[in-house]
C-alpha positions as CSV (number, residue, x, y, z in Angstrom):
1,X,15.2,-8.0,-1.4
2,X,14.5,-10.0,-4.4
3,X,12.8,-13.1,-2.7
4,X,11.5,-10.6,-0.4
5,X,7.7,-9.1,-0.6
6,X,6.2,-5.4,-1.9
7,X,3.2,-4.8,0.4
8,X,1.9,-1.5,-1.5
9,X,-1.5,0.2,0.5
10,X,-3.1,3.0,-0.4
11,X,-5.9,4.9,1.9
12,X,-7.3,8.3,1.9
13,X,-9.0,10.4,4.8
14,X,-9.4,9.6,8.4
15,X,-10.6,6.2,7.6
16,X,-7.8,5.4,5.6
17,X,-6.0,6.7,8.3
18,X,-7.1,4.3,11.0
19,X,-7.4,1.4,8.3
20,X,-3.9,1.5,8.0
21,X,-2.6,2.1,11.8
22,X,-4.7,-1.1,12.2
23,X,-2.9,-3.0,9.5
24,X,0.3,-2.0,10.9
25,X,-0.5,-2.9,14.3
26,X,-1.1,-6.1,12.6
27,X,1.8,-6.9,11.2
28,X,4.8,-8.3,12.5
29,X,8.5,-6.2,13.1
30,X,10.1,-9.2,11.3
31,X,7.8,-9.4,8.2
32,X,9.8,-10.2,5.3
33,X,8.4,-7.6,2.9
34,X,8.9,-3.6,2.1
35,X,5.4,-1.7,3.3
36,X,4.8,1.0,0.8
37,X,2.2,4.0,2.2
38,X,0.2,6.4,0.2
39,X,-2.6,7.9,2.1
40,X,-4.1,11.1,0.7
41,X,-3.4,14.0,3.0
42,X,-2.5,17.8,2.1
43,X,0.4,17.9,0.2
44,X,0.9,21.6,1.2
45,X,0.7,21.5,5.0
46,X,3.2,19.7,7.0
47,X,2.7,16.2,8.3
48,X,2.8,14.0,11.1
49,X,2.2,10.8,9.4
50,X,5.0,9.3,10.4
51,X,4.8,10.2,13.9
52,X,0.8,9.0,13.6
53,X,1.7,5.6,12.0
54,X,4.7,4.8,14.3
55,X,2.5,4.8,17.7
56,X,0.9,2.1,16.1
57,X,3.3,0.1,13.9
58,X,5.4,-2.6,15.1
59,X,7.6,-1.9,11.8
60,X,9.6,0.8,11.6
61,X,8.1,3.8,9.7
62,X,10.2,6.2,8.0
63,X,10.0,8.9,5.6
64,X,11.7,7.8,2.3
65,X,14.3,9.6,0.6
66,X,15.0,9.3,-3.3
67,X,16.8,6.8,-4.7
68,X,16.7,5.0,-1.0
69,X,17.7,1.0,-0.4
70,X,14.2,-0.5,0.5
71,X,14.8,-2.3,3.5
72,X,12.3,-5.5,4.7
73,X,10.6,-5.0,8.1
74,X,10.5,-1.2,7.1
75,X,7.4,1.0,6.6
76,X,7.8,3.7,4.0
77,X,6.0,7.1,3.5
78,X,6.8,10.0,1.7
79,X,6.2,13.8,1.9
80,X,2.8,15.0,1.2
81,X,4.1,17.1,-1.9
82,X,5.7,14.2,-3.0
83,X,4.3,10.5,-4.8
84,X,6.3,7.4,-3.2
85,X,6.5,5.3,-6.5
86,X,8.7,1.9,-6.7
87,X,12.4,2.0,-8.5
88,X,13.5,-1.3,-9.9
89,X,12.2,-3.1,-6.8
90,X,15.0,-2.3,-4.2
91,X,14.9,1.7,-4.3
92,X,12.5,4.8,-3.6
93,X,11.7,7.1,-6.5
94,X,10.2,9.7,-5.2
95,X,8.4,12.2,-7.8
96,X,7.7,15.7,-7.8
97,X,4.0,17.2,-8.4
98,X,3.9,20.7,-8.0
99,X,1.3,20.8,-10.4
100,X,-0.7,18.2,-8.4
101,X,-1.4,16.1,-11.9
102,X,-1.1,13.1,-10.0
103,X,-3.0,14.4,-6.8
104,X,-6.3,12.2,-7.2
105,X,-4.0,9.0,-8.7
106,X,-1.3,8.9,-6.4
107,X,-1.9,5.6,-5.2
108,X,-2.4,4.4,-8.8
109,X,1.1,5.9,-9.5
110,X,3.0,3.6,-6.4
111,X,0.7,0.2,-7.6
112,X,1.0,0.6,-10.8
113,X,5.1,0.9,-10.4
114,X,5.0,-1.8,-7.9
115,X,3.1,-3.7,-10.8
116,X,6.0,-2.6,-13.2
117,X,8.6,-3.7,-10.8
118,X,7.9,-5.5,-8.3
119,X,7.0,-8.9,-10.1
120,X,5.2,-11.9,-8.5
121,X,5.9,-10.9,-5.0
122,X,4.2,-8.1,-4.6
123,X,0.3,-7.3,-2.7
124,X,-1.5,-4.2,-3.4
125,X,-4.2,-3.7,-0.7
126,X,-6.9,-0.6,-0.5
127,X,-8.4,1.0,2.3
128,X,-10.9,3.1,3.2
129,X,-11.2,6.4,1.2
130,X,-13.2,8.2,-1.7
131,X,-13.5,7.9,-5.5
132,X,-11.6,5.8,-7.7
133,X,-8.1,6.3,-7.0
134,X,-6.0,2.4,-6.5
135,X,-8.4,0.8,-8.6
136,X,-6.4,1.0,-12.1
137,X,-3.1,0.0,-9.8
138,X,-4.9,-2.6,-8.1
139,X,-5.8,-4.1,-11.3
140,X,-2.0,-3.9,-12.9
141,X,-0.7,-5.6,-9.7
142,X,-3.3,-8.2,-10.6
143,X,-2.3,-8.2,-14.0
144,X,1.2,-8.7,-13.2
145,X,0.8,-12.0,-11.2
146,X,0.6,-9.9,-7.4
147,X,-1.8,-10.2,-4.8
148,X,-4.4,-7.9,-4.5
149,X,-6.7,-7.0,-1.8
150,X,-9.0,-4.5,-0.1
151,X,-11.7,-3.5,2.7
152,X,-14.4,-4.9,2.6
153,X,-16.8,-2.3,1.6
154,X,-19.8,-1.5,3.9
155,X,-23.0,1.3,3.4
156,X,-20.1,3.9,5.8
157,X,-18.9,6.9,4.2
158,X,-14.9,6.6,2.5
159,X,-15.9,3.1,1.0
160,X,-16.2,4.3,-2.4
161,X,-12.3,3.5,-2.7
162,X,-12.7,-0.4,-2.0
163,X,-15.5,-0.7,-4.0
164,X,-14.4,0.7,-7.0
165,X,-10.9,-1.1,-7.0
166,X,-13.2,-4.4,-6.1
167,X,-15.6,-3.8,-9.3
168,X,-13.3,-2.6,-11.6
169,X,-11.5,-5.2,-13.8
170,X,-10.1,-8.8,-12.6
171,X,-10.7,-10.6,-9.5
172,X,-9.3,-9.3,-6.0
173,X,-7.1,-11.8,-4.0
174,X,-9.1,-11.0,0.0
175,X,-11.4,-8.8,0.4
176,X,-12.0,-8.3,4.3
177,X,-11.6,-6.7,7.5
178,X,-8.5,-5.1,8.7
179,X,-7.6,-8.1,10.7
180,X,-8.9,-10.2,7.9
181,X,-6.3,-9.0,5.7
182,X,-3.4,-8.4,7.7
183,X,-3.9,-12.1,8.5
184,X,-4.3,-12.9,4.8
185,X,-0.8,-10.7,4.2
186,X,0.8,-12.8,7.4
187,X,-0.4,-16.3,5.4
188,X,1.3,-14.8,2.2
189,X,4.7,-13.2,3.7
190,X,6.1,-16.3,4.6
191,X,9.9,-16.7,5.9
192,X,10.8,-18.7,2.7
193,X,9.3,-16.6,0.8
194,X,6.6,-18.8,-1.0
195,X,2.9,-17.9,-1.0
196,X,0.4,-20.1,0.4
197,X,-1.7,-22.4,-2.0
198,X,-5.0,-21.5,-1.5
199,X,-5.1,-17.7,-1.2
C-alpha cells in the first residue's frame, strides 16, 4: 500500500450516483489504488449502495469496517450513519455522527484525511451534487501534493458541487467528463506507481 494510490470521490444525489457507477465502470479490477466513496444519501434509512455500485464496478465494492486493511483493486463505502475517513493510509476509520455535525462535510471529512494521510499518491475527484461540500478537501489534497479533479460543471441541476470545489482555492488537476477523468485516473495509476508528466 505505500507505493500504491488513494482515489478519494465524493458525489451527492442521483447524479452523483450515476457519476460514480460511470467512474467505476471505468476503471480497471487491477488498478493499483484504494477507491474511497462518500456519496450523500440518508444516513437513517438503510442502503443498497453497495449492491447499486457493484452492478457497475469492475472492482470489488465493499462496505468498510473500522480499523479495516485497505486493500488495492477494492472499492470502499461505508454505512450511511457513518463518515468513511482515511487512518494512517492503510486502514478505515470509520466515525460516528449521530448528531449529523458532519452531515453536509462528509466528503470534506474523507479528503481532508486522505490529505492528512495519504501523501503524494493520493486523487481527490468530485462529482455531481449540491452546495459546497468536497471543495475545502479538494483543496487540502491539492495542498498536500495529490491530484485533484472534478466534473466538469454544466448549466444541469447537482453541478453546484464541481463548481464550487473548481473555484474555490488552488488549481484542479482534470476537470472533465466521467470518461475524461477515469482516463485521466488510468494515466496517473500506473503499475509502477509513478504519475505521468504532464497531468
Amino acid at each position: 500500500m505505500d507505493s500504491g494510490w488513494i482515489i478519494a470521490i465524493g458525489a451527492s444525489g442521483g447524479a452523483g450516483l450515476e457519476d460514480i457507477c460511470d467512474l467505476l465502470s471505468a476503471l480497471p479490477p487491477d488498478l493499483d489504488a484504494v477507491v474511497m466513496i462518500v456519496l450523500h444519501r440518508p444516513w437513517d434509512q438503510a442502503s443498497k449502495l453497495a449492491e447499486v455500485l457493484s452492478g457497475s464496478s469492475q472492482m470489488t465494492v465493499v462496505v468498510a469496517g473500522q480499523g479495516e486493511l485497505l486493500v488495492p483493486g477494492t472499492a470502499y463505502i461505508a454505512e450511511p450513519s457513518i463518515h468513511l475517513t482515511l487512518l494512517d493510509r492503510t486502514f478505515a476509520l470509520l466515525a460516528a455522527d449521530r448528531a449529523r455535525l458532519y452531515g453536509k462535510r462528509a466528503i470534506d471529512l474523507l479528503f481532508q484525511s486522505v490529505a492528512d494521510c495519504g501523501g503524494t499518491n493520493t486523487i481527490g475527484v468530485v462529482l455531481s451534487g449540491s452546495l459546497d461540500d468536497g471543495s475545502r478537501g479538494l483543496a487540502a489534497i491539492h495542498h498536500a501534493g495529490g491530484q485533484t479533479m472534478a466534473l466538469r460543471p454544466s448549466s444541469l441541476l447537482g453541478h453546484a458541487m464541481p463548481e464550487n470545489a473548481i473555484a474555490f482555492d488552488g488549481p484542479v488537476s482534470v476537470i472533465g467528463s466521467g470518461s475524461e477523468l477515469a482516463a485521466a485516473i488510468i494515466r496517473l495509476v500506473r503499475p509502477d506507481g509513478k504519475a505521468v508528466v504532464g497531468i
